[in-house]
C-alpha positions in Angstrom: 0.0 0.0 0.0 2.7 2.7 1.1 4.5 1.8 -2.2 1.2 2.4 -4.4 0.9 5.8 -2.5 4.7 6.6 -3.3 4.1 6.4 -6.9 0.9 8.5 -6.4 2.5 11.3 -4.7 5.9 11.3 -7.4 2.8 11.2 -10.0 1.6 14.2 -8.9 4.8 16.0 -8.3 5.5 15.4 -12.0 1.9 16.6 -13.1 2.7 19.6 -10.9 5.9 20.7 -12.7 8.4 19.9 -10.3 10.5 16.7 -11.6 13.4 17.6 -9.2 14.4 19.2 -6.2 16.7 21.5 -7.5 14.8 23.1 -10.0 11.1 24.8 -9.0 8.1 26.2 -11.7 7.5 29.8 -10.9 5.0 30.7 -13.9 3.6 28.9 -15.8 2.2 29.9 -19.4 0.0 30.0 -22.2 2.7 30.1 -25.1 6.3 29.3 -25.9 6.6 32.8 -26.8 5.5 34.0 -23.4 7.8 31.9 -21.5 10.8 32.8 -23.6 10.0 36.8 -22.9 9.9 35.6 -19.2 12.8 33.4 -19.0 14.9 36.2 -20.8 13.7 38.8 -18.5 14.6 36.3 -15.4 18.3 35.6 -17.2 19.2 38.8 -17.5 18.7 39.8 -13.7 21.0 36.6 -13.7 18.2 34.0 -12.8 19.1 30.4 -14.2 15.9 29.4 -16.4 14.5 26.1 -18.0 11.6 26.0 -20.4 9.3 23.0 -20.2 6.7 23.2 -23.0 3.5 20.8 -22.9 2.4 22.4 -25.9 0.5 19.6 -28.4 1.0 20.8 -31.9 -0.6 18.3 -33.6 -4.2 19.7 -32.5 -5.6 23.4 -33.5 -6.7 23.8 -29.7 -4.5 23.7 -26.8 -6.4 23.0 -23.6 -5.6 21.8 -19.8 -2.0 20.8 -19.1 -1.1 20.3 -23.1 -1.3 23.8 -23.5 1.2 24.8 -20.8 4.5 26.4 -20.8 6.3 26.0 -17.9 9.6 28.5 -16.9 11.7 26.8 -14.2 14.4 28.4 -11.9 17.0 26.5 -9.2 15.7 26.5 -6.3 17.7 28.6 -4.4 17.1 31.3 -6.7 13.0 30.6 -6.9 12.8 33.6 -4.3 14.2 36.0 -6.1 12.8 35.1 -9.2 9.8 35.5 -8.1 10.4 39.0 -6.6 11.6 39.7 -9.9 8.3 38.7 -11.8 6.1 40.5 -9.3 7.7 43.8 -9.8 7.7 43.4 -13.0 4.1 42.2 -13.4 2.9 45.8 -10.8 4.4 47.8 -13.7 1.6 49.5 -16.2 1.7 48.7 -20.4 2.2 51.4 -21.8 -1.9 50.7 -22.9 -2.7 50.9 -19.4 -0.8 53.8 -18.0 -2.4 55.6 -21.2 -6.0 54.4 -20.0 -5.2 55.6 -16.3 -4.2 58.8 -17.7 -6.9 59.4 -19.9 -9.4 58.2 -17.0 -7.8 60.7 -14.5 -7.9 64.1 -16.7 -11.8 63.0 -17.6 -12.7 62.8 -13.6 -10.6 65.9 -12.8 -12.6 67.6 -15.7 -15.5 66.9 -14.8 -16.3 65.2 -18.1 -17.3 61.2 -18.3 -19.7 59.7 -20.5 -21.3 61.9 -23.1 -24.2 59.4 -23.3 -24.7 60.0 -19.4 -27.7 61.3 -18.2 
């Protein structure tokens, strides 16, 4: 019985993303692309990265765990990596500063909808 649960529990670790110890999934995306840009920004605050891509090609629709992309870090750097991608992720597109903007000079003008009654 214990041994049947073992291979449960290392079944799940691998459905989970983390095949070893020493290396730790701390995004996990939607496209290769996407994890390249992250992986890049993570190397280049000198953050070790692996790409692990479930993609399936062979279908026209990626869905559940064969459409994920997954970035890996060591361990011991996992912490800062992740630092790294939340400061990163609190920073505005440039879309969405421009939005804030525009949203901020229409309340301090008194202006909003034209339609509004």
């Amino acid at each position: 019985m214990s041994d049947e649960r073992d291979e449960r529990d290392e079944r799940d670790r691998r459905l989970e993303g983390d095949l070893d110890d020493e290396w730790q999934v701390v995004r996990t995306v939607g496209s290769d692309e996407e994890a390249t840009l992250i992986a890049g920004y993570l190397q280049s605050n000198d953050v070790p990265t692996q790409v692990e891509s479930l993609l399936f090609h062979q279908e026209p629709v990626s869905f559940g765990r064969m459409g994920e992309v997954r970035v890996r870090v060591p361990t011991e750097h996992a912490a800062a990596a992740e630092r790294l991608l939340a400061e990163r992720d609190a920073v505005p597109l440039d879309d969405e500063a421009e939005e804030a903007e525009i949203a901020g000079e229409s309340e301090a003008t008194g202006g909003g909808d034209a339609d509004a009654v």
